[in-house]
N, C-alpha and C positions, 0 to 999 in steps of 0.2 A: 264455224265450229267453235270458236272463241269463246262469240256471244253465247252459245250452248253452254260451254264446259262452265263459262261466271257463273251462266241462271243455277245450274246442276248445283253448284259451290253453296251458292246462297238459301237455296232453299234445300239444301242436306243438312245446314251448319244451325241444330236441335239450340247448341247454344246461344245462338246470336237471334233466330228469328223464332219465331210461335209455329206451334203445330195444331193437328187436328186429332191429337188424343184424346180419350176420355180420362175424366178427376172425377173424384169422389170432392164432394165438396157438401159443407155446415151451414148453408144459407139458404134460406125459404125462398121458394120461388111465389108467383105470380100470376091466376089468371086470370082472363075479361067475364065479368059477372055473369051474360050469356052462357060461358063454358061449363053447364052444371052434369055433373055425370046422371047419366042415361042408361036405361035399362039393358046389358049386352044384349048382342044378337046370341042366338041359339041354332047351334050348325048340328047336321046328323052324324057327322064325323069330327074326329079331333083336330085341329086346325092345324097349320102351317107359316113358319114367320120366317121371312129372307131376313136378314143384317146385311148391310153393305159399311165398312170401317169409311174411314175420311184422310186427309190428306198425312203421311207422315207415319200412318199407325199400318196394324196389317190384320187380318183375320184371326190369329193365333193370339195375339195381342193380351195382356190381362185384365185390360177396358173390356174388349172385345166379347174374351170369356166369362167376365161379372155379365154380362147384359144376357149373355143366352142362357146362365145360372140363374137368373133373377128369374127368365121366363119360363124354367123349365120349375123351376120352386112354387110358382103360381101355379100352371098348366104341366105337371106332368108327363102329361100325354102328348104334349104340342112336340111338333117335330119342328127344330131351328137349322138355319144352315146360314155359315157365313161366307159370302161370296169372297171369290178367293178369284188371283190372276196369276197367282205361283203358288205352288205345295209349300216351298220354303217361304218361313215369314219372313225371310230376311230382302228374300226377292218381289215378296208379294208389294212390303213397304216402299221398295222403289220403284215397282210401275204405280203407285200413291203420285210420284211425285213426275217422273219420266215416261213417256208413250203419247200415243195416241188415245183422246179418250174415245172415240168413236169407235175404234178397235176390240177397247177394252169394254165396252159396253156391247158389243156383238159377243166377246166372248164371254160376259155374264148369259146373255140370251139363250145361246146356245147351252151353254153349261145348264141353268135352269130349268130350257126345254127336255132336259135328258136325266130328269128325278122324278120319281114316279109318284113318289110323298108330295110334289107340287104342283101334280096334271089337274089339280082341279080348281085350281084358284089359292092364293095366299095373300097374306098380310106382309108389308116389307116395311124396314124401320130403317134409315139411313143417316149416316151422323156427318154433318160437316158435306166434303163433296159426296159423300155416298149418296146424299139423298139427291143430289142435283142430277148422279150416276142410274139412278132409281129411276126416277122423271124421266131420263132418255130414252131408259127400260121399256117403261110404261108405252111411250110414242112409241117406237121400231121395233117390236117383240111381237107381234101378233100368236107368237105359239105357248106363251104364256100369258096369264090371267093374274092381274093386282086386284085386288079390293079395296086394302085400304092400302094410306102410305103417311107414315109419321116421319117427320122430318125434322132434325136437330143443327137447327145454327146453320141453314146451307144457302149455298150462292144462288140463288133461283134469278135473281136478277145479275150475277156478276159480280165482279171485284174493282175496284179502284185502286184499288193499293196491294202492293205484295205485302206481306205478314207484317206489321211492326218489328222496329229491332227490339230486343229486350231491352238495353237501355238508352235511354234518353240524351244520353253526350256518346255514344257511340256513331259518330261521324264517318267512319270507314262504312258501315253498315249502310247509311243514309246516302251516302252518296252512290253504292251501290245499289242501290235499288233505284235512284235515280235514272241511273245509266240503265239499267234492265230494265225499266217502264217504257226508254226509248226504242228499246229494241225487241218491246212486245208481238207490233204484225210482221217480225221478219217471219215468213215460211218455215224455215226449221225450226222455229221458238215455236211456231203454233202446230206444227206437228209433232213437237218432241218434250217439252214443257206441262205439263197436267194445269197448272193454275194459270198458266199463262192462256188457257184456253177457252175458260170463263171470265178475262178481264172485259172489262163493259165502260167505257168513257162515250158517256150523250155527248163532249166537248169536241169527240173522236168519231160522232155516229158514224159516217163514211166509211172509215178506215174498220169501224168493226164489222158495218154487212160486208165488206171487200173480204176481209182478211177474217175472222172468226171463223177457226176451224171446228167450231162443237157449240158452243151458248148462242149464236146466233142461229143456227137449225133448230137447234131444242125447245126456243121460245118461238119461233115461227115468225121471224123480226123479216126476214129477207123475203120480199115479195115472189121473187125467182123461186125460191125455192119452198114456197108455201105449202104446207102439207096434211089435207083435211082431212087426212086418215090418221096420222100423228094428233089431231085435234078433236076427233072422237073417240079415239082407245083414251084419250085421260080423261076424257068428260064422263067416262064408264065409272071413274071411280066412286064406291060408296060412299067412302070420307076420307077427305087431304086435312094433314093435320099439320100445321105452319109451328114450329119453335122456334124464339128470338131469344139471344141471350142480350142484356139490357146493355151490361161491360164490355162487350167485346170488343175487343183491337186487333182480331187475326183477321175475322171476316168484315172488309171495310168497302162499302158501310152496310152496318149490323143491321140495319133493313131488309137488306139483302134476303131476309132470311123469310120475309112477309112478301116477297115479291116486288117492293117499295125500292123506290130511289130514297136520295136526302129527302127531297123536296115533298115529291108525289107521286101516285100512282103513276104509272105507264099508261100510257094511251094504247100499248100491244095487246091489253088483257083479254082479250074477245079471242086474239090469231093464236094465244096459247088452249083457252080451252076453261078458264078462271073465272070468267062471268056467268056460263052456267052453272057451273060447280057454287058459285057464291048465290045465284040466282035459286038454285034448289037446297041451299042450307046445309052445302056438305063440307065448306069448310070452317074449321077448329082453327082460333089462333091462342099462344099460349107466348107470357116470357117471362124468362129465367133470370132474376136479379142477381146475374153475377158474371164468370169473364166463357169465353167460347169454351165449349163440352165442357164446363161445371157445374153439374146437377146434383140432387141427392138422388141415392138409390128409391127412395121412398118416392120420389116423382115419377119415376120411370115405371115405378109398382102402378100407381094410382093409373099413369096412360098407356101403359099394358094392359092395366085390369077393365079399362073402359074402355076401350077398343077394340081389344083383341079376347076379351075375357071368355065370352063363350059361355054362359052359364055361371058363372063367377054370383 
């Protein structure tokens, strides 16, 4: 309970370590010449977009409310909904950081399944862990439908690092996180922890198919528990859209976010569901020259308006 109450400490304390909010930010981003905007699709009804917030932040949020303002300014008509794990932002922010995410992704599921504005399929946009939250979605929801799924800065491979301290000679900080890196597969960390349930050490493989209570399912890494039905709901999807922020220091390492380790791809990418998806040209990679969730709103317009536009 110790080891709980430090991690809890560490990653609530806004001023010591990095979050997963969204910035309004003045720097051009970046994409692969391949990525040239493309004709939208044309639906008979007016479309539907999930938001899922990221680690630190909450639904209610005023990142949160820019992004579904942006979408409703473009699409009028679009119906957004931001997934939510508490009515209060205040609570919703700390199952961000505290719970189970396996939990918390059945209660998206559910929640979801029971909107009648999204019985037909939708678009889901995920910032940080939302979109890794999204991806779970995708695998273990059978009673809802993704199309697409845009993804910003998220751990699709995992974390090596808890958040950078803000500063550089903060030593208390450093050796804290120290001590909580060691005490990442204890069982209540991994059941009660949110980041600690995406941590991914190749150095560690063992210890993560043993002990990963959530990234190790998701990816399809543990032979035991292989799941080909998990592996064909995400191979359904039309278009996976990968964002990398260049700067980043929260999500370590900022690969993470293209499904890449340091070095190289994963040899898993087949047991997720990624090589036919890359095989049939449905996934989009995009980066953000700057530090985690700082975009212009103008980027966000442009991969709204080209994915989700509808007639646009």
């Amino acid at each position: 309970m110790q080891i709980l109450q430090q991690l809890v400490l560490a990653l609530s304390s806004t001023s010591e370590m990095s979050s997963s909010r969204l910035f309004a930010d003045d720097n051009a981003f970046s994409s692969p010449a391949d990525s040239t905007w493309g004709p939208p699709v044309n639906y008979s009804r007016p479309p539907a977009i999930v938001l899922w917030h990221g680690l630190g932040d909450n639904y209610n949020s005023s990142g949160m409310l820019r992004m579904a303002e942006i979408i409703n300014q473009i699409m009028p008509t679009v119906f957004v909904h931001s997934v939510y794990l508490e009515e209060k932002p205040l609570d919703d922010e700390k199952r961000s950081l505290l719970g189970d995410a396996n939990i918390e992704v059945d209660i998206a599921c559910k929640q979801l399944a029971q909107i009648p504005e999204l019985a037909e399929g939708f678009g889901a946009i995920g910032f940080s862990q939302g979109g890794l939250f999204l991806r779970a979605l995708i695998e273990r929801c059978p009673n809802v439908t993704v199309t697409k799924l845009v993804t910003f800065g998220s751990p699709h491979m995992g974390v090596l690092e808890l958040p950078l301290c803000a500063r550089d000679d903060d030593w208390i900080c450093k050796k804290r996180n120290a001590l909580l890196k060691k005490q990442v597969w204890n069982s209540s960390v991994q059941k009660s922890v949110i980041p600690a349930q995406y941590f991914r050490d190749t150095l560690q493989y063992s210890n993560y198919l043993e002990h990963s209570n959530f990234l190790c399912d998701v990816n399809n890494e543990n032979p035991a528990t292989f799941s080909a039905d998990a592996k064909k709901r995400f191979e359904r999807l039309e278009k996976l859209v990968l964002i990398k922020f260049d700067q980043d220091t929260t999500l370590v390492p900022k690969e993470s976010a293209f499904f890449q380790e340091l070095s190289s791809l994963t040899g898993q990418l087949d047991l997720m569901g990624l090589q036919k998806l890359h095989k049939d040209n449905k996934i989009d990679f995009y980066s953000v020259n700057d530090q985690h969730m700082h975009f212009l709103d103008q980027f966000f317009v442009e991969i709204v308006g080209k994915y989700f536009g509808f007639g646009l």
